[in-house]
C-alpha positions as CSV (number, residue, x, y, z in Angstrom):
1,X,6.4,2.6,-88.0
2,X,8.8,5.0,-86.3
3,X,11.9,3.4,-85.1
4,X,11.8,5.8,-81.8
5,X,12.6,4.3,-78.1
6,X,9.4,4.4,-75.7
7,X,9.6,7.3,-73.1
8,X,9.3,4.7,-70.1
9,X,9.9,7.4,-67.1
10,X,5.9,7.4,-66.2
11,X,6.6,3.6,-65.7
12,X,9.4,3.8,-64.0
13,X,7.9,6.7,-61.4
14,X,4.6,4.7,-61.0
15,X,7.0,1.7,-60.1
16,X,8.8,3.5,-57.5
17,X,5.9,4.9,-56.0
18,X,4.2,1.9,-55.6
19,X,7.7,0.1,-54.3
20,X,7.6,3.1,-51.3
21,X,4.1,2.3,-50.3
22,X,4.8,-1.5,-50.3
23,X,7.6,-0.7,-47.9
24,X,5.7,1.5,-45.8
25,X,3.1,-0.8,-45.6
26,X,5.6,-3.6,-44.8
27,X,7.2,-1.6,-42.2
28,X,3.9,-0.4,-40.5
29,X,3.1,-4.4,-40.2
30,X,6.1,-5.6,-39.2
31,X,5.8,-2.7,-36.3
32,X,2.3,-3.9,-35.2
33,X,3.6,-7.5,-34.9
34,X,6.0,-6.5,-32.4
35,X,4.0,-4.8,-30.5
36,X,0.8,-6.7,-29.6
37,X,0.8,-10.3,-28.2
38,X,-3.1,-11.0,-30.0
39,X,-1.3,-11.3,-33.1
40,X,1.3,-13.8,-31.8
41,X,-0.6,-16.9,-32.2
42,X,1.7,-19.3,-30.7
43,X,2.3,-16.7,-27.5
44,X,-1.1,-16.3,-27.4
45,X,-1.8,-20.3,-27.5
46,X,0.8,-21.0,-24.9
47,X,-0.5,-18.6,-22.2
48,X,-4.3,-20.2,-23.2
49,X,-2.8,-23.6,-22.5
50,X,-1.5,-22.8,-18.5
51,X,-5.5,-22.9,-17.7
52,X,-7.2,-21.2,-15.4
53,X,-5.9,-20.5,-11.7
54,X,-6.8,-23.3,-9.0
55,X,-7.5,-21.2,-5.7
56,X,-7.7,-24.8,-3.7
57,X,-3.9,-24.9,-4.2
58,X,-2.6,-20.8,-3.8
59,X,-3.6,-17.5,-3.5
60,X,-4.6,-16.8,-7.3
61,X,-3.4,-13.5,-8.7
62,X,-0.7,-13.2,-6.4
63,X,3.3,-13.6,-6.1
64,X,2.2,-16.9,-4.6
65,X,0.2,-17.9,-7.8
66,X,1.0,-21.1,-10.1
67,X,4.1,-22.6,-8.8
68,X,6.3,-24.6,-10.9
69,X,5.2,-22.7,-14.1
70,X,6.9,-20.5,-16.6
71,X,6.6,-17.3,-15.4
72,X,7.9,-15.1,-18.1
73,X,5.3,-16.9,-20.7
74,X,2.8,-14.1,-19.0
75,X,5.0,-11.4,-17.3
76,X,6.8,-10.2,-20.3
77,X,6.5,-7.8,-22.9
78,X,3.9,-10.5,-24.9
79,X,2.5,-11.4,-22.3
80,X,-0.9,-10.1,-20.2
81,X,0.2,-9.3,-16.9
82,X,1.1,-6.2,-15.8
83,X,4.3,-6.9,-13.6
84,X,7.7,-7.8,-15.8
85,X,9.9,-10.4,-15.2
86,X,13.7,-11.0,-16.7
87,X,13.8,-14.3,-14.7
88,X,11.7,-16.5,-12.7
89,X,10.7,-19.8,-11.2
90,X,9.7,-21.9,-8.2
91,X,12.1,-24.5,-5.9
92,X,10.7,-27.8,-4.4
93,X,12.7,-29.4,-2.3
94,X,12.4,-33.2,-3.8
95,X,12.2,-34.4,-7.8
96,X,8.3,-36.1,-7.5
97,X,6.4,-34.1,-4.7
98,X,4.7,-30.5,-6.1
99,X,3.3,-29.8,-2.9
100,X,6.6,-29.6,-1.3
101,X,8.6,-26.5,-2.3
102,X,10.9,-24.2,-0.3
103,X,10.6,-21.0,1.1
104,X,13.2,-18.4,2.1
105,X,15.8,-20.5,-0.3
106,X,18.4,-18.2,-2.0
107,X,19.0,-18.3,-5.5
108,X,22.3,-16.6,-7.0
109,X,22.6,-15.3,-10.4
110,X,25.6,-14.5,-12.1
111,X,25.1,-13.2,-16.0
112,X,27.9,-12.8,-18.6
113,X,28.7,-9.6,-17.2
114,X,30.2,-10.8,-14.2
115,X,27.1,-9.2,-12.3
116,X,26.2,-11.5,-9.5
117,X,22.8,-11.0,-7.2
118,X,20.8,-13.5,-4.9
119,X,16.9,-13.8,-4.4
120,X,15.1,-15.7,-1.9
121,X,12.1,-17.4,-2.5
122,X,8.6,-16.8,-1.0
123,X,6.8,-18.9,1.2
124,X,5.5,-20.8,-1.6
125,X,8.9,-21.3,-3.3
126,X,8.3,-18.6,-6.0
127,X,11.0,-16.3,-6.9
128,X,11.0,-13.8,-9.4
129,X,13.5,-10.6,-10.6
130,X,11.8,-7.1,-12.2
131,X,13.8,-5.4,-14.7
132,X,14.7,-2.9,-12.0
133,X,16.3,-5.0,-9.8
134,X,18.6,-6.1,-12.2
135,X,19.3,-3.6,-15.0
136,X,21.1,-5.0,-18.3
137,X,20.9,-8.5,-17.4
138,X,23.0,-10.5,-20.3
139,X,22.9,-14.7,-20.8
140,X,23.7,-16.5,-20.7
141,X,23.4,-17.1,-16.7
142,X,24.8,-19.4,-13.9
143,X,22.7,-20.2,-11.2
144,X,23.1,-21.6,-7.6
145,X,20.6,-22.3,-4.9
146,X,20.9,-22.8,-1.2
147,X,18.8,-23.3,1.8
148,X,20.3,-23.1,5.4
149,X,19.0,-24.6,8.6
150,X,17.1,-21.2,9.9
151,X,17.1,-18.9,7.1
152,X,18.1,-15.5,8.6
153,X,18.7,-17.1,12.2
154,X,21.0,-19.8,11.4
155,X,22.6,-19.6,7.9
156,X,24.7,-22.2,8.1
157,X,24.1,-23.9,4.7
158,X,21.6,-26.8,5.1
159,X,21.6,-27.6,1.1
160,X,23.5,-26.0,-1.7
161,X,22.9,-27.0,-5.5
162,X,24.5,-25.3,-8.2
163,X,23.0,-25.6,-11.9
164,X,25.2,-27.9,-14.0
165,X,25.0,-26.2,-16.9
166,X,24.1,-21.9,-18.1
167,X,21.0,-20.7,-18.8
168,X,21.0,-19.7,-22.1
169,X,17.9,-17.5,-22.9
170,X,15.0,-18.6,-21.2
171,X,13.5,-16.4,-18.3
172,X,11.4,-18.7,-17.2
173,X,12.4,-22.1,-15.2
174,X,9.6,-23.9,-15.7
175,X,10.0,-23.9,-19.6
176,X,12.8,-26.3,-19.0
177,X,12.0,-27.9,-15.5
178,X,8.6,-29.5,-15.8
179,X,6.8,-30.9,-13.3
180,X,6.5,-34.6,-14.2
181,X,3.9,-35.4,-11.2
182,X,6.0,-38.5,-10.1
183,X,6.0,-40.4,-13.5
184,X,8.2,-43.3,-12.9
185,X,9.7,-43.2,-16.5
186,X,11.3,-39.5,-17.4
187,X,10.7,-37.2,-19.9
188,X,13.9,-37.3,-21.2
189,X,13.1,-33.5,-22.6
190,X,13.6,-32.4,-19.1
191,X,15.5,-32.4,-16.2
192,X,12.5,-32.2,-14.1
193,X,11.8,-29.6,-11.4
194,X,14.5,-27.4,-9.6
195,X,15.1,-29.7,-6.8
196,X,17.3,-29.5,-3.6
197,X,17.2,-33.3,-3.0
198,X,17.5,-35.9,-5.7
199,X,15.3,-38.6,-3.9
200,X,12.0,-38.3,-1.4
201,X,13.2,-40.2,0.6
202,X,15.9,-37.6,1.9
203,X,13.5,-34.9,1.9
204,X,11.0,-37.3,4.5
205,X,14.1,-37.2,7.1
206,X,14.2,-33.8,6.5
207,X,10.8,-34.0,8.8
208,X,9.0,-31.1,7.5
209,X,5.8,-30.5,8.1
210,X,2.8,-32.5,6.7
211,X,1.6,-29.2,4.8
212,X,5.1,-27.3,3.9
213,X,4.6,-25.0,1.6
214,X,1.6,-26.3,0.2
215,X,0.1,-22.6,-0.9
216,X,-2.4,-23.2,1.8
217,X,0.1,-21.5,4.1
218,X,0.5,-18.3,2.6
219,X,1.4,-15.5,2.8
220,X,3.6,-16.5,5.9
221,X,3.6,-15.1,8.7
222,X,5.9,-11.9,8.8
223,X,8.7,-12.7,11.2
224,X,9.3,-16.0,9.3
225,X,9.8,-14.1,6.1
226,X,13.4,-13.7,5.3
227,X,13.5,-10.7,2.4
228,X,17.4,-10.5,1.8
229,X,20.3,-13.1,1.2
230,X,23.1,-12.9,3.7
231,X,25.6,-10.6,1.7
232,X,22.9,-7.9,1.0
233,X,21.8,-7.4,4.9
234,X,23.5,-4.5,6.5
């Protein structure tokens, strides 16, 4: 029996080959996991679970479309729609009522960066920001939200709520603010929906009218359309 060492460099090459492909093949995964929301099952599941649109209640497919929901969960990077969003969400003007939510309302961003913009809401109390209209946007954010009296006639502020505490990562509002469709008891999970008023009963002596911003109503019509906060008009 010889007493000679085994030559184990054949081993040791077939190891590292087949180490390199494992990577490869690792990498080339990890790269198609990023990149396509079918293979996200719990993105996938979440978008499945909004349902289908209801047209008795808003334009469907439009900036109008599913008030109250979270946004970003389809216009992102995962999700299927074509548009992009880096923030987004609806304002009602009372905690219980979903049919009642507030146009021309501006909300006011201001992200670690010290960057501060304002967006006002459509006629069906939607807002939403592309990328593009506000590059490099960093959380965590701070958020404000007024309505005044005649929105681009009489700005003089009517109601002004500012968001106790900072958004911290979530685009979308309505992850957080759920609509709750009056339950008496609260999910203690969330705050509820972005509200001007605390209480109804305020908003009914408010006077609006019977159908306010129902969805049924839009898109408004032009000259009541207010399409820039106060600071940004020339």
């Amino acid at each position: 029996m010889s007493n000679a060492r085994p030559d184990n460099r054949a081993t040791k090459q077939a190891g590292t080959a087949s180490l390199r492909l494992f990577v490869a093949l690792a990498a080339a995964a990890g790269l198609g996991l990023g990149s396509s929301c079918s293979l996200n099952p719990v993105h996938s599941r979440a978008v499945s679970d909004l349902g289908p649109e209801r047209p008795e209640d808003y334009p469907p497919e439009s900036e109008f479309h599913r008030p109250g929901e979270p946004c970003a969960l389809c216009h992102s990077s995962d999700g299927p729609a074509d548009s992009k969003f880096v923030l987004a969400g609806t304002i009602f003007w009372g905690p219980d009522n979903y049919l009642r939510r507030v146009d021309n309302a501006y909300v006011r961003v201001k992200d670690a960066n010290k960057v501060e913009k304002c967006f006002v809401t459509n006629c069906n109390g939607n807002f939403f920001v592309r990328p593009e209209q506000f590059p490099r946007l960093t959380f965590p954010l701070l958020v404000s939200v007024e309505r005044t009296k005649a929105p681009g006639r009489d700005d003089s502020s009517l109601k002004f709520r500012r968001m106790n505490s900072h958004i911290g990562r979530e685009a979308s509002c309505g992850r957080c603010h759920l609509n709750l469709d009056g339950q008496s008891i609260r999910d203690f999970g969330s705050p509820g929906q972005i509200r001007l008023y605390d209480a109804e009963p305020e908003v009914d002596a408010l006077q609006l009218p019977p159908n306010v911003n129902n969805g049924q109503a839009c898109p408004a019509a032009p000259e009541t359309v207010v399409l820039q906060c106060p600071e940004d008009r020339q």
